[in-house]
FIFI-374901 format. One record per residue: y, z, x of N, C-alpha, C in turn. Coordinates in steps of 0.001 Angstrom, whole numbers. Layout:
<nodes>
((Y,Z,X),(Y,Z,X),(Y,Z,X))
...
</nodes>
This chain:
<nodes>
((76345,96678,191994),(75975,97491,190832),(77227,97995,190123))
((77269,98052,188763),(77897,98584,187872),(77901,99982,187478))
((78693,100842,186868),(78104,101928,186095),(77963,101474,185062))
((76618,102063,184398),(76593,101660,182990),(77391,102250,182480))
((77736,101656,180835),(78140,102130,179912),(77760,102084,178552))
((76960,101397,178044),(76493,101348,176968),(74866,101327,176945))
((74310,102690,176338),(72827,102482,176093),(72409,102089,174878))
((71371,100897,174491),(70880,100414,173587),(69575,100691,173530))
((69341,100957,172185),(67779,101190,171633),(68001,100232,170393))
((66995,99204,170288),(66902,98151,169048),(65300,97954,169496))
((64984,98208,167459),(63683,97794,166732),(63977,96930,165864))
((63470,95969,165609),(62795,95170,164725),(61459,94853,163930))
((61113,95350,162903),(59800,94877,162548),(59796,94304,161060))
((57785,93947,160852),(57515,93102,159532),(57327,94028,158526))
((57241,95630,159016),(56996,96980,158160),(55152,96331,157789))
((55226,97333,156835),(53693,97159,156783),(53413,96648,155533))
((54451,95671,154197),(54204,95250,153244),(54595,93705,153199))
((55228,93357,153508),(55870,91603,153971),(55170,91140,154627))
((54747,90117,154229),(53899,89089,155251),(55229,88191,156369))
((55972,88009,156325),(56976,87450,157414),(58384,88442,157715))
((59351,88146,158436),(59795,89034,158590),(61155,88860,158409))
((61823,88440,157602),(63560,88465,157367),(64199,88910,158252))
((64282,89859,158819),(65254,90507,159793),(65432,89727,161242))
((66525,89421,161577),(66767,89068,162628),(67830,89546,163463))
((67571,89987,164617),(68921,91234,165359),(69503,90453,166537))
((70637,91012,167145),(71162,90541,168471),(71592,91848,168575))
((71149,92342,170354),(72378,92853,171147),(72067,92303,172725))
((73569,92081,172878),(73986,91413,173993),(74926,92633,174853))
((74972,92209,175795),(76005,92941,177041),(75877,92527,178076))
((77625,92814,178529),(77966,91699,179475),(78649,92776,180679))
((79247,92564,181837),(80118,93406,181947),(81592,92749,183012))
((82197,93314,182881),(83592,92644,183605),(84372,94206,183905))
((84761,94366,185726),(85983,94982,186199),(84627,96727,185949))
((83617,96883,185953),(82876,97968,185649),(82823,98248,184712))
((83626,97265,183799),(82876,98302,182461),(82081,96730,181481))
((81211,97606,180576),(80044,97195,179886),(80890,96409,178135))
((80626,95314,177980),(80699,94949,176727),(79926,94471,176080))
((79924,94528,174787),(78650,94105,174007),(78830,93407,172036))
((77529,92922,171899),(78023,92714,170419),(76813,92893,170038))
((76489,93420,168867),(75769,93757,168068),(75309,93494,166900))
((73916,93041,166136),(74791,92692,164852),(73212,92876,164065))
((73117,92943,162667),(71858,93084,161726),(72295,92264,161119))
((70715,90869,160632),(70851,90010,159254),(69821,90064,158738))
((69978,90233,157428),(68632,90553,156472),(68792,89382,155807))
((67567,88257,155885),(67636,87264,154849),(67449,87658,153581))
((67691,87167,152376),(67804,87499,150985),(67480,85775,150398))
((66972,85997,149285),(66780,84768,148592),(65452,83153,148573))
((64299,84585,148862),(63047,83955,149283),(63010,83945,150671))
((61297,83969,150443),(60816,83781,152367),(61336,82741,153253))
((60966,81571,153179),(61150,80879,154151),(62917,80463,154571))
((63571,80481,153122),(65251,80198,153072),(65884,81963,153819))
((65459,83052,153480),(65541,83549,153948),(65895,84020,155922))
((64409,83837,156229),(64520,83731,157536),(65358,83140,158237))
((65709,81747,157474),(66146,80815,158193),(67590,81033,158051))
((67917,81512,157129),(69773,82097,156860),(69441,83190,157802))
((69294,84244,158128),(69769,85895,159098),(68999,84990,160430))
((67813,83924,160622),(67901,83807,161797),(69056,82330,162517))
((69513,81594,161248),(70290,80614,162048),(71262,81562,162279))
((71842,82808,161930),(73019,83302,161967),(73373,84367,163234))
((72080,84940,163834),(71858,85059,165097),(72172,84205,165992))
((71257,82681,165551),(71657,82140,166967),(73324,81674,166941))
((73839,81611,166096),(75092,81026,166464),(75898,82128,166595))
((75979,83387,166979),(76154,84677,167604),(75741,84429,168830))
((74649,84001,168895),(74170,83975,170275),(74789,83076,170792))
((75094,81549,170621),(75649,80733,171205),(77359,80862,171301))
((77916,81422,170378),(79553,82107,170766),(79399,82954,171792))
((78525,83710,172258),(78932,84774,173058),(78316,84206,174576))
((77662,83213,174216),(76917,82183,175644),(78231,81125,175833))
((79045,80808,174967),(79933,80247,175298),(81565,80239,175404))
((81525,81472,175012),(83348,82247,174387),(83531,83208,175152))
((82377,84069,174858),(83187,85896,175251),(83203,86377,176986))
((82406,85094,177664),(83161,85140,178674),(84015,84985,179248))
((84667,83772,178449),(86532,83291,178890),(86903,83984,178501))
((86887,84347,177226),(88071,85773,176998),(88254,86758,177699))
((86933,87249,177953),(87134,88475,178918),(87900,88252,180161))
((87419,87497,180309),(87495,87743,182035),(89071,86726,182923))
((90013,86241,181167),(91250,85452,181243),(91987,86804,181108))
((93057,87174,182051),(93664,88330,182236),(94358,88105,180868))
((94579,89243,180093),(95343,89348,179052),(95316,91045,178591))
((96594,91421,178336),(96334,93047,177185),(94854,93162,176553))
((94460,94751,176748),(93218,94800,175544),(93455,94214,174122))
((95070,94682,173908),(95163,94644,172174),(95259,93005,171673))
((95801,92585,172778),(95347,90465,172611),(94374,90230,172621))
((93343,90798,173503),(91455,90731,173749),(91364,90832,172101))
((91237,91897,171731),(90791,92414,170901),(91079,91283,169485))
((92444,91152,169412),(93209,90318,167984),(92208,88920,168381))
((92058,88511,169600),(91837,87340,169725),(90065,87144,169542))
((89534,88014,169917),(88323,88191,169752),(87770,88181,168327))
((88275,89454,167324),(89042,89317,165968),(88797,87798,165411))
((89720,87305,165571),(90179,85980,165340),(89182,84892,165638))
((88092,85181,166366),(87478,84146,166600),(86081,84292,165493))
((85357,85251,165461),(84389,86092,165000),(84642,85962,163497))
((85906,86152,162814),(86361,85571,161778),(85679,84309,161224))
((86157,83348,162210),(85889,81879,162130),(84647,81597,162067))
((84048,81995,163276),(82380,81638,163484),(81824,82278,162247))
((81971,83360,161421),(81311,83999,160396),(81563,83044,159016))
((82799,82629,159282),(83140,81776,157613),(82027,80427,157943))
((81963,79543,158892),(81544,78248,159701),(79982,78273,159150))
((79687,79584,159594),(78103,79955,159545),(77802,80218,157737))
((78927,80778,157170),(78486,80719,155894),(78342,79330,154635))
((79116,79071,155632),(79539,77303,155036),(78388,76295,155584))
((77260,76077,156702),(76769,75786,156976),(75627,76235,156313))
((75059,77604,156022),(74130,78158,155507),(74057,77601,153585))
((75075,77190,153463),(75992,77049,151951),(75166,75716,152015))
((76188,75062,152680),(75670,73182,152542),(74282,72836,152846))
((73490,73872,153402),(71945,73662,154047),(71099,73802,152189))
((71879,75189,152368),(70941,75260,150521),(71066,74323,149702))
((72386,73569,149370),(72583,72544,148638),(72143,71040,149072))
((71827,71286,149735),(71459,69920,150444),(69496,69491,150274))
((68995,71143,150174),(67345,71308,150442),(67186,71897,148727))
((67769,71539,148153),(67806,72579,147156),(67523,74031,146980))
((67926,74651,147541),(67208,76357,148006),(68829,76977,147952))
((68447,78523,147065),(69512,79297,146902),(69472,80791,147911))
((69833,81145,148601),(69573,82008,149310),(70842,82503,150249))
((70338,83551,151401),(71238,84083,152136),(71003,85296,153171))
((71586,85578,153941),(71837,86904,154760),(72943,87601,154578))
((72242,89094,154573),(73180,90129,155403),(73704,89840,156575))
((74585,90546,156577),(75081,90684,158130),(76242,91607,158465))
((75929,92777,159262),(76686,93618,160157),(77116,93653,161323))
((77610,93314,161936),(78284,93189,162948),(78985,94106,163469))
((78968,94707,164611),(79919,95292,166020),(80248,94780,167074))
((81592,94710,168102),(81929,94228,169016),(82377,95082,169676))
((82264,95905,170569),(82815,96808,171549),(83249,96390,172976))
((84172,97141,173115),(85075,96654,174523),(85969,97850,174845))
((85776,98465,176027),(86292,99330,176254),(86577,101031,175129))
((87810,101032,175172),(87592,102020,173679),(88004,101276,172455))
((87119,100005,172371),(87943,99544,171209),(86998,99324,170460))
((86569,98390,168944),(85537,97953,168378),(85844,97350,167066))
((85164,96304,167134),(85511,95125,166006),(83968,95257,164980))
((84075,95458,163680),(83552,95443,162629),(83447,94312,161737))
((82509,93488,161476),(82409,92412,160199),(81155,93046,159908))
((81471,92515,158503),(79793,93323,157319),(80436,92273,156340))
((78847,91883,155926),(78954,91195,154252),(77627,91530,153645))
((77476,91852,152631),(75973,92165,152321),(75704,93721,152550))
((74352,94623,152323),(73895,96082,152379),(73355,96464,153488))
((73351,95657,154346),(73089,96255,155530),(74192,97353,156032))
((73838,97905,157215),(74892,98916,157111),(75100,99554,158736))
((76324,99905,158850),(76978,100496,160254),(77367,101904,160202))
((76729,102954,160686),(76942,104021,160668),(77722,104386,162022))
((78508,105014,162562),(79158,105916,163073),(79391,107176,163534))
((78179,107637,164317),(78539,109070,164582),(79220,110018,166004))
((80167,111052,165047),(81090,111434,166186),(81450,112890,165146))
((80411,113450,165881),(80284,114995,165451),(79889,115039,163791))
((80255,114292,162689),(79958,113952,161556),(79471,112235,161640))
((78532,111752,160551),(78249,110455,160347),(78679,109699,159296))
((79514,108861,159519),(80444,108033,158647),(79507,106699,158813))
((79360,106472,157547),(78884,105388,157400),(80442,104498,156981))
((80649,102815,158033),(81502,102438,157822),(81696,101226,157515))
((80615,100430,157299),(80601,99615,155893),(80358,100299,154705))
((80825,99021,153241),(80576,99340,152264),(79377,98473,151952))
((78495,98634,151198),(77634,97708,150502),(78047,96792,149079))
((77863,95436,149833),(78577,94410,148720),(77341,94457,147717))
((77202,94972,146890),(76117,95211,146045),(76510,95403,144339))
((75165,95408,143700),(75800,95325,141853),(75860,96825,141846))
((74989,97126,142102),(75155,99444,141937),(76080,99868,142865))
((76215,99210,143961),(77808,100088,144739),(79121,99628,143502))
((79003,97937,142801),(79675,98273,142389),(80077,99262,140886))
((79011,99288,140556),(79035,100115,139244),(79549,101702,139301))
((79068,102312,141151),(79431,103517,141107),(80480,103343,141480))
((81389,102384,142169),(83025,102277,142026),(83554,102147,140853))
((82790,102110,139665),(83258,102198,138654),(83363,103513,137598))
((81979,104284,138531),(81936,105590,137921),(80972,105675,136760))
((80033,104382,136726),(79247,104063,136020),(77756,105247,136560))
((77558,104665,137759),(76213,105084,138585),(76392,106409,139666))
((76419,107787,139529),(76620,108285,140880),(75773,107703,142060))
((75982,108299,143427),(75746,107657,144682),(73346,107520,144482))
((72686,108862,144261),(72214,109111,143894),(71337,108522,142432))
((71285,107933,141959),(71166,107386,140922),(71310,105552,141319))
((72251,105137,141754),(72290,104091,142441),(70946,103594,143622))
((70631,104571,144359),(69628,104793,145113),(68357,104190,144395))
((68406,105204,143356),(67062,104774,142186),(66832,103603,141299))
((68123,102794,141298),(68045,101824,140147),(67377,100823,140612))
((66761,100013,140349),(65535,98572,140177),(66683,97836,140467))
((67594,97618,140513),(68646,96382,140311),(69294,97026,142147))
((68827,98179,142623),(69962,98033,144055),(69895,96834,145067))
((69221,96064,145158),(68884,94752,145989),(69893,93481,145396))
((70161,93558,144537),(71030,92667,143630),(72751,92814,144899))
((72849,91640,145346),(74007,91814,146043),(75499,90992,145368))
((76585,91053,145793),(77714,90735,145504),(78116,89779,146223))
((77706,89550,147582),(78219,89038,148428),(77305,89155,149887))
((77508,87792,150044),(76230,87553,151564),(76836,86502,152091))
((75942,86294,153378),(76340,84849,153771),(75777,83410,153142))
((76264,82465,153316),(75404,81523,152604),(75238,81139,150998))
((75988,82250,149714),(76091,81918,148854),(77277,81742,148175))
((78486,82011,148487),(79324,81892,147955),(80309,81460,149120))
((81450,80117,148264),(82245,79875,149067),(83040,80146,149647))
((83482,81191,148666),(84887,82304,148997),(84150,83674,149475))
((84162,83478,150995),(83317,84594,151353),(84435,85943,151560))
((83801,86940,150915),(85125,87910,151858),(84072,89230,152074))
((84894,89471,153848),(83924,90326,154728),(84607,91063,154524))
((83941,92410,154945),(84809,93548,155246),(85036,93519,156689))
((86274,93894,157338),(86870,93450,158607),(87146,95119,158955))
((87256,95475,160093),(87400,96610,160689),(87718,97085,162144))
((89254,97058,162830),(89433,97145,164044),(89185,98442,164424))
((89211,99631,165452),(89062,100624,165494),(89031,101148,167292))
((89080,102484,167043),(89140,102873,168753),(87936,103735,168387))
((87127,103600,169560),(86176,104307,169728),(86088,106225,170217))
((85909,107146,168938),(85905,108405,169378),(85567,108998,170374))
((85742,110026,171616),(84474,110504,172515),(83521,111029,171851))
((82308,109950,172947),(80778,110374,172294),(80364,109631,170887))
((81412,108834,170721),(80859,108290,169307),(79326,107253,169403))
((78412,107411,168655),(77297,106192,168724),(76892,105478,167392))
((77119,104379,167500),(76517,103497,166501),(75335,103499,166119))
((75075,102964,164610),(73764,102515,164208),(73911,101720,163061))
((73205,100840,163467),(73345,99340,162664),(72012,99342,161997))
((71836,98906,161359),(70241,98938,160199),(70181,98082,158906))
((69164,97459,158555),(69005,96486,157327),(68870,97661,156442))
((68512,97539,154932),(68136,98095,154257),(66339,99049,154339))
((65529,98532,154847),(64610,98999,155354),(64665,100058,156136))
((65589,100821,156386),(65978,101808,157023),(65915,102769,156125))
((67513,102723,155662),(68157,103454,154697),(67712,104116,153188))
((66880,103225,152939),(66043,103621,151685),(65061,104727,151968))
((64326,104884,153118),(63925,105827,153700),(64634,107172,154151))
((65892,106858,154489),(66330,108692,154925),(67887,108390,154484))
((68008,109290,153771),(69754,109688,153877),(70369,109656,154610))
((71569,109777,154663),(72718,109941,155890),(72590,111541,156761))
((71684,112471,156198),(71833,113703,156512),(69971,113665,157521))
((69416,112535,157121),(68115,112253,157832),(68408,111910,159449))
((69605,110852,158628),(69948,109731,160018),(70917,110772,160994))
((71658,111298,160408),(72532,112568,161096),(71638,113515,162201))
((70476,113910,161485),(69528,114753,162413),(69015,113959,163804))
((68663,112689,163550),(67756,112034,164517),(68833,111946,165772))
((70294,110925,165412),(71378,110860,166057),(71687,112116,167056))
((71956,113331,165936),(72115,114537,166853),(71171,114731,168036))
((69895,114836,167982),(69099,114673,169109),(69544,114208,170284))
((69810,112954,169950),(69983,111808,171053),(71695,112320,171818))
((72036,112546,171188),(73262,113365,171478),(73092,114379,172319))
((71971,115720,172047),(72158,117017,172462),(70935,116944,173723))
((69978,115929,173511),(68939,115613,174212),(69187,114906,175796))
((69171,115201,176960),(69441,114412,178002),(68181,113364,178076))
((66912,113725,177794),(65788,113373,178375),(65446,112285,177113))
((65847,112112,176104),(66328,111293,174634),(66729,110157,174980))
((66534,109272,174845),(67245,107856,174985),(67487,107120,173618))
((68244,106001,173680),(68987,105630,172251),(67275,104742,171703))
((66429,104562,172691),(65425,103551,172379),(64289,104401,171998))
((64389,105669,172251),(63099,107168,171665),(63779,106966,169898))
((64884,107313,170023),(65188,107465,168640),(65187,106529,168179))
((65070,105193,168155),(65139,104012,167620),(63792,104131,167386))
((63064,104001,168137),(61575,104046,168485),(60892,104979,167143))
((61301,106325,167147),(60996,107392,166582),(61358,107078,164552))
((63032,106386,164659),(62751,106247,163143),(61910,104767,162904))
((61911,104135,163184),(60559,103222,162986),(58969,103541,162860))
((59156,104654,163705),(57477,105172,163669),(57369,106186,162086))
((58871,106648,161896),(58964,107012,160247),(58707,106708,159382))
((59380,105253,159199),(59548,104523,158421),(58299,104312,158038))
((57847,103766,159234),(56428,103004,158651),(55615,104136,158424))
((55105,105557,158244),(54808,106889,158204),(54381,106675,156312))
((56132,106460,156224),(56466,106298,154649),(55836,105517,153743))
((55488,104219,154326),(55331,102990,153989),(55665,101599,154277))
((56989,101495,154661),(57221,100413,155131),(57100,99210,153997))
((57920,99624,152920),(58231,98270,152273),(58271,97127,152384))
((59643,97272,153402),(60687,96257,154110),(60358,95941,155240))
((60919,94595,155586),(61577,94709,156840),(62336,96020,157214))
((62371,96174,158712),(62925,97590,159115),(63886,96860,160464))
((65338,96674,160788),(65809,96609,161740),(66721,98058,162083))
((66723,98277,163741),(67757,99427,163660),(67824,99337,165139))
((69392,99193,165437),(70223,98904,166653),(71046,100302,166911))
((70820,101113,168024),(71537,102078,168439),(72468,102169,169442))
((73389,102211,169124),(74541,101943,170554),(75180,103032,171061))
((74885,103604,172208),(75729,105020,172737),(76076,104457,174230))
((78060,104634,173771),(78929,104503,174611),(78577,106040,175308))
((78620,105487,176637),(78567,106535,177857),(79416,106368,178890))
</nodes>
């Protein structure tokens, strides 16, 4: 036996307005020397139903199949964390461009224009690797909640322009309109993010079906719980904003992955 270290709570659903379900999630964990590693990740297909699915779910499995076939040699080949890490980095890179280029040539090939989100986390020890392309989104909490992707989007970019406040962006008919995904453009560029993990910090990964539903000061409350709560698990609160969501309505698809390093 191991000590644990990482508790996971992940939902997935069709919400209560979509007849199929775009969203497709991974979390994995492994462990090496007692401690717990893992990868994480949200893809929201975009660009019709059936092309959809099939972009956020081929993009799972080949997540799934790197980490069935990679992230055990790495680990477990003696090397520095900060080489783990660059090298890990470095690979995740690759597999993300591969997968967009594959998702690329599939559309052109079937004639179909489409794509996924995708957020991504990699944790290892106190460390953690970040890829995001698309509005899905990675929040961060450690006493305050930092949301730490940006959304490749037409209204994120307008309020970087000072066009749209944050608020107002929220409201516009056009926020689904993205900039950047997997699968449509050749020149993909992710947002990349190395980082050390705070004490007590916990993740939350989520499609848009989330977020449209509660603010950062919504998602802040639930988190805190799970935090101040012993008898709370990361899968009550996972559990709990899903049973929200759909409360609300349930537009969307709804994915939401909770990760608390322990």
């Amino acid at each position: 036996m191991f000590n644990r270290y990482l508790e996971i709570g992940a939902v997935c659903s069709r919400g209560l307005k979509k007849t199929t379900n775009q969203d497709n999630i991974v979390a994995l964990v492994g462990e090496f020397n007692n401690k717990e590693f893992g990868i994480f990740a949200v893809a929201d297909g975009v660009g019709g139903m059936d092309f959809g699915e099939f972009a956020s779910g081929y993009t799972i499995c080949c997540i799934k199949r790197w980490w069935d076939t990679r992230i055990k040699i790495l680990i477990v080949k003696p090397k520095p964390l900060k080489k783990l890490i660059v090298q890990v980095n470095k690979e995740l890179e690759e597999l993300i461009k591969d997968i967009n280029n594959d998702i690329f040539q599939y559309g052109i090939s079937h004639g179909l224009k489409g794509g996924t989100t995708l957020s991504l986390v990699f944790i290892y020890d106190n460390s953690f690797i970040l890829k995001h392309t698309g509005d899905s989104r990675i929040y961060m909490f450690a006493g305050e909640l930092l949301q730490l992707t940006k959304d490749q989007s037409w209204v994120e970019r307008e309020v970087d322009k000072g066009i749209f406040t944050k608020e107002q962006a929220e409201l516009n008919p056009m926020r689904n309109i993205l900039t950047m995904c997997l699968g449509v453009f050749t020149d993909l560029k992710l947002q990349s993010l190395l980082g050390f993990l705070p004490r007590g910090a916990v993740f939350i990964l989520c499609s848009d079906g989330l977020y449209r539903y509660f603010n950062a000061s919504d998602i802040k409350t639930e988190i805190a719980v799970l935090k101040a709560d012993a008898e709370s698990s990361a899968q009550d609160i996972a559990n709990k904003l899903l049973k929200k969501v759909i409360s609300k309505g349930a537009h969307d698809n709804i994915s939401i992955i909770i990760v608390k390093p322990i």
